[in-house]
C-alpha positions in Angstrom: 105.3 128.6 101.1 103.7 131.0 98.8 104.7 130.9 95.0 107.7 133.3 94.2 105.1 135.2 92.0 102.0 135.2 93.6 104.6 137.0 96.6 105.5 139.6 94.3 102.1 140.4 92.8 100.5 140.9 96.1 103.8 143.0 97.3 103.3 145.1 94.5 99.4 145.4 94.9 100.2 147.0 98.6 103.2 149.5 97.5 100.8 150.7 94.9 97.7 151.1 97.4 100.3 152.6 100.0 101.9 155.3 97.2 98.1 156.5 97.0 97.5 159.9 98.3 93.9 161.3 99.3 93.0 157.3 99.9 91.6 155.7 103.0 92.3 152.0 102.6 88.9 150.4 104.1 89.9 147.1 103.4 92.8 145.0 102.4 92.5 141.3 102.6 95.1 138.7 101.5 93.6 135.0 101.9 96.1 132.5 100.9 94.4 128.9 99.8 97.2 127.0 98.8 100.8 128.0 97.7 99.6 128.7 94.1 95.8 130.8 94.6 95.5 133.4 97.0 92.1 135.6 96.6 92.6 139.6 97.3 89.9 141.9 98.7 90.6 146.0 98.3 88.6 148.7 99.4 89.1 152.1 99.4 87.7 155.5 99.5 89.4 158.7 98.0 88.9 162.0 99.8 86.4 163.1 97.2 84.0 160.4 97.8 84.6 157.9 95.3 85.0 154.5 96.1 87.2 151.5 94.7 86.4 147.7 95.4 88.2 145.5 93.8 87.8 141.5 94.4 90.1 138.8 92.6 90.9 135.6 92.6 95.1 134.7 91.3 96.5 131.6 90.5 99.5 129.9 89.2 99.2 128.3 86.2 102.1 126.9 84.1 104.3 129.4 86.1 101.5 132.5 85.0 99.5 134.3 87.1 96.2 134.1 86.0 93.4 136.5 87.3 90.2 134.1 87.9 88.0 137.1 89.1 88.0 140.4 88.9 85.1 142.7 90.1 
């Protein structure tokens, strides 16, 4: 069972990417390793051409989330 918080940061990640308007969502990838560290792939492309890829690594740590990598 995923960590209470690592739940709510990821549901929050996809109400945000769904309140975008003018935004084609490419890609959206949850991979969940263990209960604590799931890794989270995002891309999308606004109607004026601009693209946002975001890659990241989150973790549990001491009840924190902690962001290992963020591109």
């Amino acid at each position: 069972m995923l960590h209470d918080a690592l739940k709510n940061y990821l549901d929050a990640v996809e109400q945000a990417v769904l309140g975008c308007e003018s935004v084609y969502v490419e890609r959206y990838t949850e991979e969940i390793l263990t209960p604590e560290r799931v890794n989270l792939r995002l891309r999308l492309r606004f109607d004026k051409g601009y693209l946002l890829e975001i890659h990241e690594a989150v973790i549990i740590d001491n009840q924190n989330l902690v962001h290992l990598d963020y591109r």
